[in-house]
C-alpha positions in Angstrom: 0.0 0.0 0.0 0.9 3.7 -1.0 2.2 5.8 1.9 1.0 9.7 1.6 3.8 11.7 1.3 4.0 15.3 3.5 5.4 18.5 2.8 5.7 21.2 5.1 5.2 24.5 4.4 3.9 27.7 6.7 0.5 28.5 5.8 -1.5 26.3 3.3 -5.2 28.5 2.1 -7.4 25.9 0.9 -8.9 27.8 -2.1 -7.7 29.9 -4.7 -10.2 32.4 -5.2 -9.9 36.0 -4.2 -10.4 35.3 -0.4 -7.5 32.8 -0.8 -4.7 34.6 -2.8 -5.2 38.0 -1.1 -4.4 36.2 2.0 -1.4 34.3 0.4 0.1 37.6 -2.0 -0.8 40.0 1.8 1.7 37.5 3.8 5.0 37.3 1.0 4.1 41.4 1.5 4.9 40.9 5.1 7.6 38.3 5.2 8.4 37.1 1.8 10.3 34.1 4.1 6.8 32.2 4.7 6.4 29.1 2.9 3.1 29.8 1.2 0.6 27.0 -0.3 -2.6 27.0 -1.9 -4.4 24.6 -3.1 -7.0 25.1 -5.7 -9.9 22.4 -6.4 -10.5 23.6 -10.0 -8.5 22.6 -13.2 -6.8 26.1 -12.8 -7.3 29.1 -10.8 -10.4 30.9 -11.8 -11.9 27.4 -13.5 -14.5 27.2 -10.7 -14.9 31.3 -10.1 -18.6 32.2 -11.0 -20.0 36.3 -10.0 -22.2 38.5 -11.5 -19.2 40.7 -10.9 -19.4 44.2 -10.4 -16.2 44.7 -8.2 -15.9 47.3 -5.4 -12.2 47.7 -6.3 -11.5 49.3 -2.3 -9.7 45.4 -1.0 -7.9 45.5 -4.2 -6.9 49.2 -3.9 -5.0 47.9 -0.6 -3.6 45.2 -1.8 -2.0 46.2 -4.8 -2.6 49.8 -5.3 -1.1 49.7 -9.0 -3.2 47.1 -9.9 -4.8 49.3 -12.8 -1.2 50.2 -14.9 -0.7 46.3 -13.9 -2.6 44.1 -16.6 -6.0 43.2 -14.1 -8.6 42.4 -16.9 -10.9 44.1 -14.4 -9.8 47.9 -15.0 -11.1 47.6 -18.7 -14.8 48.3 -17.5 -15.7 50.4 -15.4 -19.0 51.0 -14.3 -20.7 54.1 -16.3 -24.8 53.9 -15.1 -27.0 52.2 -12.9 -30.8 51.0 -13.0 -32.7 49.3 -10.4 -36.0 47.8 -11.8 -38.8 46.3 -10.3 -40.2 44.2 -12.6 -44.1 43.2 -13.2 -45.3 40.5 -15.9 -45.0 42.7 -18.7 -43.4 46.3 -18.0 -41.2 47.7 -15.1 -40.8 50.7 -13.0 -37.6 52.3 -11.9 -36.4 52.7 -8.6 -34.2 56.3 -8.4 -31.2 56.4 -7.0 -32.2 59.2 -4.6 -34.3 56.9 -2.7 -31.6 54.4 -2.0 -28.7 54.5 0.7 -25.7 56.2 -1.3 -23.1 53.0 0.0 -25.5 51.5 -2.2 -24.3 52.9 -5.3 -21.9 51.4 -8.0 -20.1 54.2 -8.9 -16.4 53.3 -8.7 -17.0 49.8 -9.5 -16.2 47.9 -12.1 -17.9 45.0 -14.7 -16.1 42.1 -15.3 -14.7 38.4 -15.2 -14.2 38.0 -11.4 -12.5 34.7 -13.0 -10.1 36.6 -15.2 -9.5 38.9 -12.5 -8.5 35.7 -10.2 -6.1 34.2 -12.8 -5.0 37.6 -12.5 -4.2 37.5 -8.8 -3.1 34.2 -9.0 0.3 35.5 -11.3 0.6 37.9 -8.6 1.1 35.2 -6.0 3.0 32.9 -7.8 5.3 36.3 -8.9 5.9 36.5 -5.0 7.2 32.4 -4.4 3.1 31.4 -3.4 3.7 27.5 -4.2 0.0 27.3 -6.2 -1.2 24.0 -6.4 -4.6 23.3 -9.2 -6.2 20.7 -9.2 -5.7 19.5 -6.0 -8.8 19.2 -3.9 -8.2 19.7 0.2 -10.4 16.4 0.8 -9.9 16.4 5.0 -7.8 18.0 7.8 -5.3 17.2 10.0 -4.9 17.6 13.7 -2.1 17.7 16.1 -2.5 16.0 19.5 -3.9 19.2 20.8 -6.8 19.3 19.1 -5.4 22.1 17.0 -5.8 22.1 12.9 -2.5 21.3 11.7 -2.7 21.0 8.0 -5.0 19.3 5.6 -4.9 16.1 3.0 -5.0 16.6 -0.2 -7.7 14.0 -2.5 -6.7 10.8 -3.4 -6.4 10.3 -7.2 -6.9 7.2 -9.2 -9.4 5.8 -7.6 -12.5 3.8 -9.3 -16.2 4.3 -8.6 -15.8 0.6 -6.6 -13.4 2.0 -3.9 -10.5 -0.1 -5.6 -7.3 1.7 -7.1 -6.7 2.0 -10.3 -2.9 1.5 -12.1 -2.5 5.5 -11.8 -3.8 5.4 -8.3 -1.8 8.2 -6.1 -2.6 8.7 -2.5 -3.3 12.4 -1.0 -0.4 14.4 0.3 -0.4 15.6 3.6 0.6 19.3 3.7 1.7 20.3 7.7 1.0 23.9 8.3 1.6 25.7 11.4 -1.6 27.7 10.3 -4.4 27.0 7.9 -6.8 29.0 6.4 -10.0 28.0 4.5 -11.3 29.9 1.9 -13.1 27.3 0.2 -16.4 29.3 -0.5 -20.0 29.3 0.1 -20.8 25.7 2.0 -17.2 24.6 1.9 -16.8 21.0 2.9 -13.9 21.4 5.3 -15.8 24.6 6.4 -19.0 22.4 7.9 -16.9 20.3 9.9 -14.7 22.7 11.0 -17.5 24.7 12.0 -18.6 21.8 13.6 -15.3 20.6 15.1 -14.7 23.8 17.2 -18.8 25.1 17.4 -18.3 28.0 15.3 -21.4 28.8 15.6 -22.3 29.0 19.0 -23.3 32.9 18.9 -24.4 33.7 15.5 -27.8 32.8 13.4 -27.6 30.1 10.5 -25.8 31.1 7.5 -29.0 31.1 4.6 -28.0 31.1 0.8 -29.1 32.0 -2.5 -28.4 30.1 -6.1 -27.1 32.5 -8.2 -27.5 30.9 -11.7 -25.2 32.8 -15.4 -25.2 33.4 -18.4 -22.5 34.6 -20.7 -23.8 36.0 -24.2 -22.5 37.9 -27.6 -24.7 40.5 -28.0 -25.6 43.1 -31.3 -23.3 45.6 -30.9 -25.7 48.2 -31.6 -27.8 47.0 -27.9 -24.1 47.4 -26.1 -23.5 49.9 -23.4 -20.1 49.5 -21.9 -20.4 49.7 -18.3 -24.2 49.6 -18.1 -25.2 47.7 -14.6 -29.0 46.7 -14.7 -30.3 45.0 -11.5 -34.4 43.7 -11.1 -36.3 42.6 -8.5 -40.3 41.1 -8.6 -40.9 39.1 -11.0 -41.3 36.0 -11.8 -40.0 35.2 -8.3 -43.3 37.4 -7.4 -45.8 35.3 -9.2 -43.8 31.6 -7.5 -44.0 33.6 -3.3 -40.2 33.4 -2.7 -37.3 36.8 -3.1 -34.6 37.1 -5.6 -33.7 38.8 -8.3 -31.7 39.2 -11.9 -28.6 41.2 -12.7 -27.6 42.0 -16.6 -23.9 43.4 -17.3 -22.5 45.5 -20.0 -18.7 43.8 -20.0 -15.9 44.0 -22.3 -15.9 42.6 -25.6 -19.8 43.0 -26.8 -20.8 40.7 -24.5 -23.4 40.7 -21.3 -23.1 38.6 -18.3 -26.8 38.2 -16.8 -27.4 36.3 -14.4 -30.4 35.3 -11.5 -30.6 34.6 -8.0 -33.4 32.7 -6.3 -33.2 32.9 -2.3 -32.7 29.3 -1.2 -35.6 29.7 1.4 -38.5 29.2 -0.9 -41.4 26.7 0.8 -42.7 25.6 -2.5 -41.2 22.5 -3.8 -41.9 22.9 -7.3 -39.8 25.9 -7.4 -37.0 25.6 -10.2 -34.4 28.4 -9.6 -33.2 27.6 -13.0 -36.7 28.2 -14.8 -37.2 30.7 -12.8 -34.0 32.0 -14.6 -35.2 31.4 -18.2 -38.5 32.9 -17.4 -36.7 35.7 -16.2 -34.9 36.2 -19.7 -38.7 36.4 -21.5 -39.4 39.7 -20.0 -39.4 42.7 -22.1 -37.0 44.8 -20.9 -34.5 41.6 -20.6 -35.1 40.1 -23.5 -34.7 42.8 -26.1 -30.7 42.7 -25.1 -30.6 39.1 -25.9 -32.5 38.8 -29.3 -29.6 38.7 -31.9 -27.0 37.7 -29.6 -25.5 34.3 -28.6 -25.1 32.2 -25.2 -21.9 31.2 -24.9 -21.2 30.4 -21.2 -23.7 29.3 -18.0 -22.6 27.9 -14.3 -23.7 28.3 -11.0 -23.2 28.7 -7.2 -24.3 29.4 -4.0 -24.5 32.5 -2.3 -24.1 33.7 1.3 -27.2 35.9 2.1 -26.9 35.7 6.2 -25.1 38.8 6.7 -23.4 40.0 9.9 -25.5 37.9 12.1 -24.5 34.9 10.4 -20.9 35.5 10.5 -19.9 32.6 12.9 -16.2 32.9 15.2 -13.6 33.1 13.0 -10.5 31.7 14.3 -9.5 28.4 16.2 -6.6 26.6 17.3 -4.5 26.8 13.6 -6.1 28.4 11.7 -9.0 31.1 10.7 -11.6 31.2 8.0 -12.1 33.8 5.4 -13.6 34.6 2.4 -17.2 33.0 1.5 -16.0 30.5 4.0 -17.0 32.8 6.6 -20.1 34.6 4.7 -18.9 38.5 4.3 -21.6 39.0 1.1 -23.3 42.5 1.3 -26.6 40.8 0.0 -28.2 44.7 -0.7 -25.1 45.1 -3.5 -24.6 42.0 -4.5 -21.0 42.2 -3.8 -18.7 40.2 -1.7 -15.0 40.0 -3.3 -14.1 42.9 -1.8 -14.7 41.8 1.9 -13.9 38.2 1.0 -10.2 40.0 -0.2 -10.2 42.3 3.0 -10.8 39.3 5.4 -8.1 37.3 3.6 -5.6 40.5 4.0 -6.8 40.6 7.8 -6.0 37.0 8.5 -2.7 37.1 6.1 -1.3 39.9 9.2 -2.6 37.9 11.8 -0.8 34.9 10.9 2.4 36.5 10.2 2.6 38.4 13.6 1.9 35.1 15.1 5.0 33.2 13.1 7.0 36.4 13.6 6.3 35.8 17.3 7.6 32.4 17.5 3.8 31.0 17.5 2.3 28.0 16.0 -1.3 26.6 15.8 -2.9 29.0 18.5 -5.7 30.3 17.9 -5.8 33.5 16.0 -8.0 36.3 18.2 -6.6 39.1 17.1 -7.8 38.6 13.5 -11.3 37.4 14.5 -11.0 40.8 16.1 -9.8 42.9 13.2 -12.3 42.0 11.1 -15.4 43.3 14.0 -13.8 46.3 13.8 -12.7 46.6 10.2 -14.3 48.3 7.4 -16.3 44.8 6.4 -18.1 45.0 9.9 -18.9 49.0 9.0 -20.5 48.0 5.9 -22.6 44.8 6.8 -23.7 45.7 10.1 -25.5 49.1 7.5 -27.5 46.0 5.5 -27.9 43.1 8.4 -32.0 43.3 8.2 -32.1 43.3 4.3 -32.6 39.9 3.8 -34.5 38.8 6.3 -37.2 42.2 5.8 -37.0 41.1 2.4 -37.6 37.1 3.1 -40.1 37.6 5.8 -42.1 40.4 4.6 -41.9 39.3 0.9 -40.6 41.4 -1.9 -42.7 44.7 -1.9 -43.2 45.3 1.8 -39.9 44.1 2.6 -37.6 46.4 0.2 -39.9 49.4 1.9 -38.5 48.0 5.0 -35.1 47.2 4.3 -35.0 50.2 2.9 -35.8 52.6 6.2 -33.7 50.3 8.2 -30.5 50.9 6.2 -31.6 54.9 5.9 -31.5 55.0 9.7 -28.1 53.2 9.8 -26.9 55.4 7.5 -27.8 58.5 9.3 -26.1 56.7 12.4 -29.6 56.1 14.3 -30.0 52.3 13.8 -33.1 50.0 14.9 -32.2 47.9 18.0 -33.6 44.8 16.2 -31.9 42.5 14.3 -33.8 39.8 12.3 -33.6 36.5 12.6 -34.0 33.5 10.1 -33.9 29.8 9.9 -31.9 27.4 7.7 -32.8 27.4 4.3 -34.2 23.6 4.1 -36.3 24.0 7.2 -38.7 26.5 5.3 -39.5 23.4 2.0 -42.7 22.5 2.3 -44.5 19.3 1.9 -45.4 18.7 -2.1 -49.3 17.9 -1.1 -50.0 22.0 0.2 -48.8 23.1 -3.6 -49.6 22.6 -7.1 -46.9 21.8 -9.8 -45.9 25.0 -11.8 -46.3 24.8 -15.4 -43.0 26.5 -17.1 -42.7 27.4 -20.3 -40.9 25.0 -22.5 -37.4 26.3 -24.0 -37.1 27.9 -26.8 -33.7 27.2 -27.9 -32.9 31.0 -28.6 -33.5 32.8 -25.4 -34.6 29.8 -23.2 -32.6 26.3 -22.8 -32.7 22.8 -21.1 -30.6 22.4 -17.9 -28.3 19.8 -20.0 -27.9 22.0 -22.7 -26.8 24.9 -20.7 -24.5 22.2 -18.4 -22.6 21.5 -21.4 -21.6 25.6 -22.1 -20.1 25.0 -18.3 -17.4 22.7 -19.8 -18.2 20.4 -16.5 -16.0 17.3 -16.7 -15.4 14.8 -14.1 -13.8 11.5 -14.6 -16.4 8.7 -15.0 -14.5 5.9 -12.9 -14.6 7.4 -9.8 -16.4 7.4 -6.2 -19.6 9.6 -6.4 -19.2 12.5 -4.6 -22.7 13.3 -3.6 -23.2 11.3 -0.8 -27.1 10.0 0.5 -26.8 9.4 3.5 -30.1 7.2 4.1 -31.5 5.9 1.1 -34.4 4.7 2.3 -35.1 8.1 3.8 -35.0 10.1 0.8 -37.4 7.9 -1.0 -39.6 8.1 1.5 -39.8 11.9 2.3 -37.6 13.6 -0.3 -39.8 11.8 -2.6 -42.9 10.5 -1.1 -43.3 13.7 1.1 -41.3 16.5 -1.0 -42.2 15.5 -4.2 -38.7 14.5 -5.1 -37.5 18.8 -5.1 -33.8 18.1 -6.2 -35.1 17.3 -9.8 -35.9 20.9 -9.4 -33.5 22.7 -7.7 -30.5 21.5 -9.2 -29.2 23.8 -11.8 -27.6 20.8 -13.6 -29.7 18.3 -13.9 -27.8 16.0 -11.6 -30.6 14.5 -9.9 -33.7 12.2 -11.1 -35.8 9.7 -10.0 -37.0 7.0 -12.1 -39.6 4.1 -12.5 -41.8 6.5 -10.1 -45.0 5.6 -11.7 -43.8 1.3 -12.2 -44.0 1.5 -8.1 -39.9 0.8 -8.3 -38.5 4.5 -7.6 -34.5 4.5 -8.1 -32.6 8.1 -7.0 -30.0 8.4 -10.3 -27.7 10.7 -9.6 -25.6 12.1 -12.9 -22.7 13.4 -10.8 -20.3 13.9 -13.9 -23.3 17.2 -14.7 -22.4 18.9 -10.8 -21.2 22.4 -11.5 -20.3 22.7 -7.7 -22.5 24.7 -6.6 -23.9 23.1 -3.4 -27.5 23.8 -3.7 -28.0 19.8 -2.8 -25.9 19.9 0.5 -28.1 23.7 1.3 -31.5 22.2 0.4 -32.1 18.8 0.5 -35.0 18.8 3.2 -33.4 16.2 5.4 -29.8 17.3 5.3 -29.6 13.2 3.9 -27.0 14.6 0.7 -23.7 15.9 1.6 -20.8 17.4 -1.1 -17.7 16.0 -0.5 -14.6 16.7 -2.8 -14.1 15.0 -6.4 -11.3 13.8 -7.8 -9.0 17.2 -8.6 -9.4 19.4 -11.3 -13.4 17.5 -11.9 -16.1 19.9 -12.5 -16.7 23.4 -14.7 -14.2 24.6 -16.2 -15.7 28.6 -16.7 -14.3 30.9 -19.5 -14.3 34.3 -19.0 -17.1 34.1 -16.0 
């Protein structure tokens, strides 16, 4: 039998995204000494990177203040004008600036690949002696006989869907660390357990999440308005009684990235975020961008909506979380790079003044402390009773009320309340209080099928391999997934991965198409029995995004 091999290194950051190499590019800046790892799941950095994105450019700014005259894909586009529309069935009304908070605003920002801009970032680490690892999967952690994180294990490779090893077979590594730091994204794997390891927490609400489903396209030339950030709410979420809303981006090169989010808290079952999406595209004022143009890209992924009450503890014995990991999203702008980068600079100082001080695998309180005083703190303690006004009180009353409540923050008053929610899954209904929703079937010019669109993701994942959604009780999800829930996954998968089968013969079999998954988690978020849980594929599996 293979033995892993180890390799030793100062800091490993499990997760190359922006969270990730802002923390590993901020500590060479400090001590260009530290042995730096990260280890990316995706087949390269920015392969599994998926945002709307307008950028709030003020992490980057501090990170690497030349950034502009330095080649970031990012600086070609910035943002030029803003419209917020509410949306009915067939027109829209918009909402003027002058009634919204000004941190609210875009100006400043700019429209772009937030998966160019990571490649981008990524050269800037590797430029510094970063060690950056794709296609390496962090598939469990270590632990020292303290109790303390003290590294993680990278995925096995070469193994066949039977468990048994195949002639390429190659064990995980084991990279030591004297600190770690997981950046791994909304619903991380390693994140759960560590959350769960050291009760992170304890003293916050549950983290809630929203599936954020894009679109690339080509668009006539003539409909293009560089810079132009669009943003909707109502419907169709309106006409379905669950929140959301779409997004449509004037980016470089003639194209638009457009995109939808459906709040993961919906209580109908029949609810399909991703037809919700196409539906979205038939409106008017949507789809007049889109006739004449061409899809050429589509993924999706979670997205943290808790806000500041949901941010659990950050830091434990070795190591810290950052990024998405922790949940820093300012839900009301749809932005979260920015504090994911800042969080990841704030941890990067922590863990260098602790290995400057001769310290290893303690637990990090002073940058659980920087960040409740930092800037990110500032801003989403302004928005922390958005979402839930806007998930309690629906879409209409809700927005009035999120509204007054960031006004007063604003003005430095503040309402002593802070809203509380629930985890997503425990809002699903059972199948019998609701009635099947009728979508419209695809077009094939606006409108798609789920495998379709999977197959402009460029998902790939070797066949001969161990499925990596996991049911944990079989017998339970036919029984209430199915006989209860009326089998939602088929619905709120954005990729098709899940079906059941010989329903009707009496002889119902749960298929799951795991070489579709586009990562996005919404399984492991919303399953109403918490019975399916994500664990890592073999490295460098899954979509492969261009220019997203």
């Amino acid at each position: 039998m293979s033995e892993r091999e180890s390799m030793p290194c100062d800091v490993v950051i499990v997760g190359g995204g922006p969270a990730g190499l802002a923390a590993a590019i901020r500590l060479k800046q400090i001590n260009d000494a530290l042995e730096v790892v990260v280890l990316e799941k995706g087949s390269e950095i920015g392969a599994h990177i998926l945002s709307g994105a307008v950028v709030d450019p003020k992490a980057l700014d501090e990170l690497l203040p030349e950034w502009r005259d330095q080649g970031c894909p990012m600086a070609e586009v910035p943002v030029t004008d803003n419209w917020h529309w509410v949306l009915s069935r067939g027109g829209k009304r918009a909402i003027p600036h002058l009634f919204m908070p000004p941190f609210l605003s875009n100006d400043g920002c700019y429209t772009g690949s937030l998966g160019n801009m990571t490649r981008w970032l990524g050269e800037q680490a590797e430029a510094l002696g970063v060690m950056v690892f794709p296609g390496f999967p962090a598939a469990d952690v270590l632990f020292d006989d303290s109790g303390a994180v003290a590294g993680v294990v990278t995925q096995d490779m070469g193994v066949a869907a039977d468990g048994s090893h195949k002639p390429d077979y190659q064990p995980g590594m084991e990279i030591h660390a004297k600190y770690t730091l997981f950046a791994e994204g909304a619903r991380g794997n390693l994140t759960k357990r560590i959350k769960a390891r050291f009760d992170l927490e304890a003293d916050c609400q549950p983290q809630v999440y929203g599936l954020g489903i894009k679109e690339l396209w080509d668009i006539d030339p003539d409909k293009h308005v560089p810079g132009r950030v669009i943003h909707t709410q109502g419907w169709p979420l309106s006409e379905s009684d669950t929140w959301g809303g779409g997004f449509l981006y004037h980016q470089a090169g003639g194209q638009v990235a457009l995109g939808f989010v459906t709040a993961l808290d919906y209580e109908n079952p029949y609810v399909s975020p991703f037809q919700e999406f196409q539906r979205w595209k038939l409106h008017p004022a949507i789809r007049e961008y889109l006739e004449g143009g061409k899809r050429v890209a589509y993924g999706a992924r979670a997205i943290n909506e808790g806000g500041w009450q949901s941010v659990p503890k950050l830091a434990f014995p070795g190591g810290a979380l950052i990024g998405c990991a922790a949940g820093f999203v300012n839900v009301p702008r749809i932005k979260g790079s920015h504090t994911a980068m800042k969080s990841g600079m704030l941890a990067a100082e922590a863990v260098a003044a602790a290995i400057g001080g001769g310290a290893e695998k303690t637990e990090l309180g002073d940058y659980d402390a920087a960040v409740r005083s930092s800037w990110i703190a500032d801003e989403l303690k302004k928005v922390k009773n958005a979402q839930p006004a806007v998930a309690k009180f629906g879409g209409d009353v809700g927005t009035v009320i999120a509204g007054i409540d960031m006004w007063m923050r604003t003005l430095g008053i503040g309402l002593p309340v802070t809203m509380k929610h629930d985890p997503d899954y425990t809002h699903t209904h059972r199948a019998d209080l609701h009635r099947p929703i009728d979508y419209p079937k695809p077009d094939g010019e606006i409108t798609f099928d789920r495998l379709t669109s999977v197959s402009y993701s460029y998902t790939n994942h070797a066949e001969d391999q161990p499925c990596h959604l996991k049911v944990k009780d079989m017998a339970l999800q036919e029984a209430s997934e199915l006989g209860v829930y009326g089998g939602p996954s088929t619905r709120y998968c954005p990729a098709g991965v899940y079906e059941w089968v010989d329903v009707e013969e009496g002889d119902p079999k749960f298929v799951i198409n795991a070489q579709n998954c586009v990562h996005c988690k919404t399984c492991d978020i919303k399953d109403p029995n918490q019975n399916i849980e994500w664990v890592t594929p073999e490295g460098g599996g899954g979509p492969n995004y261009p220019n997203m």
